[in-house]
N, C-alpha and C positions, 0 to 999 in steps of 0.2 A: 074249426070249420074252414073248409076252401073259399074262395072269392072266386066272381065271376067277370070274365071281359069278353062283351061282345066286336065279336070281328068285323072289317068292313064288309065282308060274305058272311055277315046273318047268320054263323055263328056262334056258340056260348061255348067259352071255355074254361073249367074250372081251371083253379092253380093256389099256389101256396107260395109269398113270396117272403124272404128276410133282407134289409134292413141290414148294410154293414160298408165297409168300403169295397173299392172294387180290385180289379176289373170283377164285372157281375158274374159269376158262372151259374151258367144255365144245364138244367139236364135236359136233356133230349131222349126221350122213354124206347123201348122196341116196338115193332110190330105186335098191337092186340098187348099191349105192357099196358102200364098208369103208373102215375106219379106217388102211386103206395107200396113201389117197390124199395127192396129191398137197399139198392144201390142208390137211389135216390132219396130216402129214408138217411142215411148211410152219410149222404154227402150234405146233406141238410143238418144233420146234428154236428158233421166236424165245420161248418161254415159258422154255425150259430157258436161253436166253442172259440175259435178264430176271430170273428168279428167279420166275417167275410159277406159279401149280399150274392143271395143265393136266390135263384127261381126255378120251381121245377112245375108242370102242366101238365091236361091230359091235351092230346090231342082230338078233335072230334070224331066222335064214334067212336072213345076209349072212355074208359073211366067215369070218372061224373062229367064227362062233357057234354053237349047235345050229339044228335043223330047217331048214326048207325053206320057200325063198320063196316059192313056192305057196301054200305053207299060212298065211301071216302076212296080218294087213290093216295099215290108221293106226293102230287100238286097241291091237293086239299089238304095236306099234312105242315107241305112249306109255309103255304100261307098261314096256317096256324103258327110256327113256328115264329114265322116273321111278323105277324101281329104281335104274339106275346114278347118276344124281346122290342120291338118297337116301343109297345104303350108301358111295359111296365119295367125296363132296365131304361138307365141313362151310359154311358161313355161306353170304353172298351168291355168286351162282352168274350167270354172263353165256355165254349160248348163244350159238354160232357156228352157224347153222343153213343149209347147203346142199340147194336144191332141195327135195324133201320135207323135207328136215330144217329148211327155214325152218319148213313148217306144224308141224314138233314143236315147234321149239323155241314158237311160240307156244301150244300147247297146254299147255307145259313150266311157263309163265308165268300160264296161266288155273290149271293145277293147284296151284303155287305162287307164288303173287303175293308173299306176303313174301319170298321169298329171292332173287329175280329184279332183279340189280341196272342190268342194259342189256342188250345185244341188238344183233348183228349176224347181216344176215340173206342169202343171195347166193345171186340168181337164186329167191328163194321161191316156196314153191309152194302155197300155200294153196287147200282146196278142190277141189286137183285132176281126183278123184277123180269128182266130181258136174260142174263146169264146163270140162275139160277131156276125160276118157273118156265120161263117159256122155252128155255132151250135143255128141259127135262121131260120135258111135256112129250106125251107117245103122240102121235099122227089120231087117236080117240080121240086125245084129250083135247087138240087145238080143235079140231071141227066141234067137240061138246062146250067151248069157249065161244064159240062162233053161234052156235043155235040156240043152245039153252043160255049162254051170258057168262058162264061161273063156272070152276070145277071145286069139288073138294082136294085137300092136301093133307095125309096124316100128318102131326109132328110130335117131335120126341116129348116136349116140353108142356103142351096142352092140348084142348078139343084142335079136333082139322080148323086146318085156314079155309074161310071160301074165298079164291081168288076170282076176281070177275074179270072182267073182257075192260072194261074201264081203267082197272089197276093198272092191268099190263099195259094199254094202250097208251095211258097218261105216264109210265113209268119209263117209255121210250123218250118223251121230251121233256126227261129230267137226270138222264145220264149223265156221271161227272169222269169217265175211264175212256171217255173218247174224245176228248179236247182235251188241251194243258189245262192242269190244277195247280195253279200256283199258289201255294201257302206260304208267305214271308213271316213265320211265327214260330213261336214253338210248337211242337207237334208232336203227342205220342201217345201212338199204336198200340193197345194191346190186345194182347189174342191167345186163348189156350189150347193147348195141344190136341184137344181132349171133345172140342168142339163138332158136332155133328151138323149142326145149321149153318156154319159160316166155315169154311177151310183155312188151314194155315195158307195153302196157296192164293185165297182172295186176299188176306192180309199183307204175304208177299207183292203179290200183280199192287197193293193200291201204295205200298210205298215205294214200288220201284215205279210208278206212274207220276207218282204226286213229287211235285219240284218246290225245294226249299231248303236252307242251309242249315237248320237243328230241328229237323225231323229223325226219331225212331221208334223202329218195333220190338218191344217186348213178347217175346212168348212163355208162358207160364204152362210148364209140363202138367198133365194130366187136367188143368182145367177144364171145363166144361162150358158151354154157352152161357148160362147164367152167371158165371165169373161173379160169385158174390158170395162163397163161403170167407172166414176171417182173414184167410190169407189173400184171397184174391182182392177184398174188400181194401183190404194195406196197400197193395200195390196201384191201385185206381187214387187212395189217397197222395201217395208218394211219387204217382206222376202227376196229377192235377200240383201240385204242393211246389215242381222242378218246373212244370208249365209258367206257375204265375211267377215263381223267382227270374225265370228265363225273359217275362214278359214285363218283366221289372214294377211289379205289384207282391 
């Protein structure tokens, strides 16, 4: 059974936490993901085998959380993020950041740079919101964003996204690819070849962007966005594993 922690925005977010030393690693889910994925599954049984303290959540409007995806943007998402490492992790803190959850976790790292001990990040997605939706969007679609609030978005991976006119809008004052990102940690990138949601080219732009002196990208041929068949699930272990060595945990 999950456990619940009410946010100081009212609120509820389920989550699942372990008990180990640290630094804490935290997963950070995707876009419309939950904390019953695969990767985070994944990374919560080798933390429990390790003795490592591991937290992974929904975000609201995901999973067993409260409210409705509609209704959440990236903002509604940080503060989720940054409540649950708040109330339920102590010291250095190393995000696991899939898909959106890459652009939290570096949000995660601007909002607390002291507690931010490294950084693994798969398939990231940074800035989505403005260089992905809005700047693929036909001349329909922004004025159907503008009247009606929302458009739908096929995707390869599940039902359409409805994206609203709130996402996008809140998703502007939370860009990390247009001021310096400075990461003094470990850090590493992964991304597959193979990816239809996120490009090798964003993976390239965010580590030629991001400043710090042991950051790299991995790219894993023929992978896919979900990046969690056994092979790829090894290599998410075996950078998180060079992360905490790097981070001297």
């Amino acid at each position: 059974m999950c456990e619940n922690l009410d946010t100081p925005q009212g609120r509820r977010l389920a989550y699942h936490r372990s008990e180990g030393r640290g630094p804490w690693v935290v997963f950070c889910g995707g876009l419309k993901s939950d904390m019953e994925g695969s990767k985070a599954l994944y990374l919560e049984a080798w933390a429990r085998r390790n003795g490592r303290a591991f937290l992974r959540f929904d975000y609201s409007g995901h999973g067993q959380s409260s409210g409705e995806f509609t209704d959440g943007c990236i903002g509604d998402w940080h503060e989720d993020t940054l409540a649950a490492v708040e109330a339920l992790t102590e010291g250095p803190v190393v995000p696991v950041g899939s898909s959106m959850g890459g652009w939290q976790a570096l949000l995660l790292a601007r909002a607390l740079p002291g507690r931010i001990a490294g950084m693994v990040t798969i398939a990231a997605a940074p800035d989505f919101t403005e260089d992905g939706y809005w700047a693929g969007f036909s001349e329909a679609q922004k004025a159907q964003l503008e009247t009606v609030g929302h458009v739908e978005l096929p995707s390869d991976y599940m039902e359409p996204y409805v994206i609203t006119r709130r996402m996008i809008e809140d998703g502007r004052e939370r860009l990390v690819l247009r001021a310096p990102l400075r990461m003094d940690f470990p850090v590493r990138f992964l991304q597959g070849t193979d990816d239809t949601a996120v490009s090798v080219a964003t993976a390239l732009r965010l580590l030629e962007h991001a400043q710090g002196s042991d950051m790299r990208l991995t790219l894993v041929k023929d992978a896919d966005h979900r990046f969690s068949d056994d092979a790829c699930l090894g290599v998410i272990e075996a950078a998180l594993e060079d992360v905490l060595e790097g981070a001297g945990g």
